[in-house]
N, C-alpha and C positions, 0 to 999 in steps of 0.2 A: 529542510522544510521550514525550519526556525525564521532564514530569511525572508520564503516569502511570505509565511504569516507575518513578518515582522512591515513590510511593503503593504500588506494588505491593511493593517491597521493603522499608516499613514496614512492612507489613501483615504479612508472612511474616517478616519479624523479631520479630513482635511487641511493636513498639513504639505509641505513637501517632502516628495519621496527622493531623495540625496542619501549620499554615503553617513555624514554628518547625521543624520535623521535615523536612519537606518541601525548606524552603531547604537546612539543614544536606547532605539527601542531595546537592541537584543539584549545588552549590559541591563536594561530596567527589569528583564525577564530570566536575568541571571544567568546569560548564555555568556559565552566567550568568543565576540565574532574575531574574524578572521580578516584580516583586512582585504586581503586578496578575493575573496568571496564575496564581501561588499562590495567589492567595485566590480567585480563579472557581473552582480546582480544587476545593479543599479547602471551600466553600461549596457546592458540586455536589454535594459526596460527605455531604453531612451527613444524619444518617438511611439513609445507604445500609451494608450488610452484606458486605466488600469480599469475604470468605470465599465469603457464597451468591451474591453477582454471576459470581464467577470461574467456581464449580460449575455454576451456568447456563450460562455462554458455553460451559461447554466438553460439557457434557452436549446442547445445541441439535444440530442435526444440519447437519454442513456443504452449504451448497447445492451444486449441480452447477456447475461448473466450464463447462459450455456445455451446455447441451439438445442430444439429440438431432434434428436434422433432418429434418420431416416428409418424407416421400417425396416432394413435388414439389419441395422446398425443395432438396433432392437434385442434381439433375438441374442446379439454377439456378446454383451453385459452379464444375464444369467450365467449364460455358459462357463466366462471365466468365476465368478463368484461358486459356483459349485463345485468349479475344481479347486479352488482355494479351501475349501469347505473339507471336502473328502480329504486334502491331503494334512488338517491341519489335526494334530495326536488329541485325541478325546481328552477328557480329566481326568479320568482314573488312569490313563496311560501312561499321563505326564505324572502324575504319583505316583505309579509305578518305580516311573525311571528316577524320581527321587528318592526310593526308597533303595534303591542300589548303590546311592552316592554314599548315604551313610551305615550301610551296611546291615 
């Protein structure tokens, strides 16, 4: 993730986004890059428009976080949480069976 923060804040530096560039950022931010990952990055991003990529991601519309569940799907949720419930040993049970470890 290192790298592309590290892209993203050439960009908006407006500097250029190069390997040369790239290394300098992560070394300033204490990272250890990797040569080989710099140049996947910065080979990835060639022809790409870091500006209108960003303006995309953030213009998209965020997904839902969980669907709503259909009304039978409903019903199905209690069910399992109550038998988690019954089966799981009261407290004084579970003391109980500690008080037999140590006799």
């Amino acid at each position: 993730m290192e790298y592309i923060y590290g892209v993203l804040l050439l960009n908006s530096a407006g500097k250029e986004v190069n390997e040369d560039g790239l290394t300098k950022v992560l070394k300033a931010a204490g990272v250890s890059p990797d040569a080989a990952r710099v140049k996947a990055v910065i080979t990835s991003l060639d022809g790409v428009d870091i500006r209108e990529a960003v303006k995309a991601a953030v213009a998209a519309p965020a997904a839902p976080a969980a669907a709503a569940p259909a009304a039978g799907g409903a019903s199905e949720a209690p069910k399992k949480e109550e038998k988690e419930e019954e089966e799981a040993p009261s407290e004084e049970e579970a003391m109980a069976g500690l008080g037999a470890l140590f006799g």
